[in-house]
N, C-alpha and C positions, 0 to 999 in steps of 0.2 A: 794619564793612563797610556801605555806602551800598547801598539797594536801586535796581536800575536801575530809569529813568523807569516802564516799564508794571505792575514791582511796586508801587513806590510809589502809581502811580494803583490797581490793582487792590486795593492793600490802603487806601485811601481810600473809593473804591466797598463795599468789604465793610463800613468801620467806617458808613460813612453809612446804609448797608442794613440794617446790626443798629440803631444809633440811631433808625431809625424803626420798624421793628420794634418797638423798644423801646417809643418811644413809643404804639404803638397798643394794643402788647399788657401793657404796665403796665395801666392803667387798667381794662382789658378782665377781668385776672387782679384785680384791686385789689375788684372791686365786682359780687361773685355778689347777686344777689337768687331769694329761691325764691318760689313758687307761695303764696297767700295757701290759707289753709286755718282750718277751726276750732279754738281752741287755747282753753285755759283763760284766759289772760291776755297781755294787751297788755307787754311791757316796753320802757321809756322808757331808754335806756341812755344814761348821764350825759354831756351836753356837746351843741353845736348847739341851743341855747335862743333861740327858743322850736321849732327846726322840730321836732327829734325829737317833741317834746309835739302837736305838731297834727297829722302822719302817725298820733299816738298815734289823739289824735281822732276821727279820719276812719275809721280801722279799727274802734275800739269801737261810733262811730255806724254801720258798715256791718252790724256783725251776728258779727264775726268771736270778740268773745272777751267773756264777762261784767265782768272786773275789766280794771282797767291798774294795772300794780306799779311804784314807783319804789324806786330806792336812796339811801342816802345819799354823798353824797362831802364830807369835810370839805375837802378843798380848794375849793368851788367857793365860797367865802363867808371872809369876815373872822373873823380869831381861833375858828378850828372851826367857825363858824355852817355849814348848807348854805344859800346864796342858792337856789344852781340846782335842788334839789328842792322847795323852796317857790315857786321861780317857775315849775316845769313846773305846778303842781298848781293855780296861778292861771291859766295857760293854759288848763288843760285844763277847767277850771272854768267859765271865759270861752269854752269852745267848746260847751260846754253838753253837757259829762260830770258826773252827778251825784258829789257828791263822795263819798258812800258804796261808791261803787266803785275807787277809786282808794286803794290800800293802799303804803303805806312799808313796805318789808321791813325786816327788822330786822340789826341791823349796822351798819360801816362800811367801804365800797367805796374805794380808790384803786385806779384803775387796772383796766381789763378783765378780768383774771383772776381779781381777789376779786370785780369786781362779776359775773362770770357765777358764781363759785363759790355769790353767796347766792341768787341765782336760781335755780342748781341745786337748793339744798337748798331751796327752799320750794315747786318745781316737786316734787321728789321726796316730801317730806311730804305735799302736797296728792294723790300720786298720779298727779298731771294727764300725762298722752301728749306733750303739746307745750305751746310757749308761743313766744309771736311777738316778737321783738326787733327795736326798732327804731333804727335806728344812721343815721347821715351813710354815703353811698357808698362813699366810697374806705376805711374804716372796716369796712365788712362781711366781706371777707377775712378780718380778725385774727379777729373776732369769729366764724363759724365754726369756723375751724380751730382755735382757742381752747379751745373749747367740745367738739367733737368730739373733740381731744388728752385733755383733762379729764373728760370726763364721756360717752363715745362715741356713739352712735346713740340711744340712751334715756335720757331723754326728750329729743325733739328738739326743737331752736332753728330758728325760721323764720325768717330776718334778710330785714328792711325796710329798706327806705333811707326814710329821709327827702327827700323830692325836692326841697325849696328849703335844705336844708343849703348851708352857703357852702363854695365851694370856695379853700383856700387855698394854694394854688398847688403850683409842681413841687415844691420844697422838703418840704412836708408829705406828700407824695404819697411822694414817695423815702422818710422817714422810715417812712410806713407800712408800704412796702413792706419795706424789713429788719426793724421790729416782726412782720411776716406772715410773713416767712420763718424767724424765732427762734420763733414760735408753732407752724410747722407741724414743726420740728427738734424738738421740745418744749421750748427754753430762755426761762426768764422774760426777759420785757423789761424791758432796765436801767433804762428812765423807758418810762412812759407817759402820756397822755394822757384 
């Protein structure tokens, strides 16, 4: 059955009205940042090389936390190598973080869930109340609800954005957002990032 002319408009009005809806309030839901606060350690979470590492920077030189912790990812380099934890730790070196502060956790992280799980456990070892994670924007969603699903209110994650992370458009942005909402359902995500 064919909807008469003012349904058809009225049901075009509505989808247009949620489409932009959508659009403002993705984004909006995609990219919680919290209150900076004093935490044990800086974490540099893998990917957006070099911004994560100089958000890293900037916080260590402001006062916020003693150490800055990185992980490994064998993906991010040729035949196992990690490129991208050796080139955060040249960044961050080059921003003029002493490099006796800057610790590689140990392990290896694919993927958000192992890399907040070692985080977890070395936050938890060390004791430490909190630790400040810093992530690309649209990235931060997963990484909370991640972390809060896994390991709940203690010890807590303060997620940063990196502010000159690249934005890669609606595409990755949709992606995120189903990886955000399988995280906050608590089911692993089939690939990540």
């Amino acid at each position: 059955m064919l909807l008469p002319a003012r349904g058809a408009l009225a049901l075009g009005v509505a989808v247009a009205l949620l489409g932009v809806a959508a659009y403002v309030a993705v984004p909006w839901w995609l990219t919680p940042e919290d209150r900076v606060e004093r935490c044990a350690a800086v974490v540099v979470l893998n990917g957006d090389s070099p911004w994560r590492a100089d958000e890293a920077a900037r916080l260590y030189q402001a006062g916020v936390a003693p150490e800055i912790w990185l992980t490994i990812d064998p993906r991010s380099g040729s035949m196992g190598s990690d490129s991208g934890t050796t080139s955060n730790i040249r960044q961050l070196v080059a921003r003029s973080v002493p490099r006796d502060v800057i610790h590689v956790l140990q392990g290896t992280a694919v993927g958000t869930r192992a890399e907040l799980s070692i985080v977890r456990g070395e936050t938890m070892r060390r004791a430490a109340h909190c630790v400040i994670a810093v992530t690309s924007p649209v990235h931060a969603r997963r990484v909370r609800v991640t972390w809060r699903h896994d390991a709940g209110e203690t010890p807590r994650l303060v997620v940063r954005h990196a502010p000159n992370a690249s934005y890669a458009g609606w595409k990755s942005e949709a992606r995120e957002l189903v990886l955000s909402v399988r995280a906050l359902l608590g089911f692993p995500a089939v690939s990540e990032f």
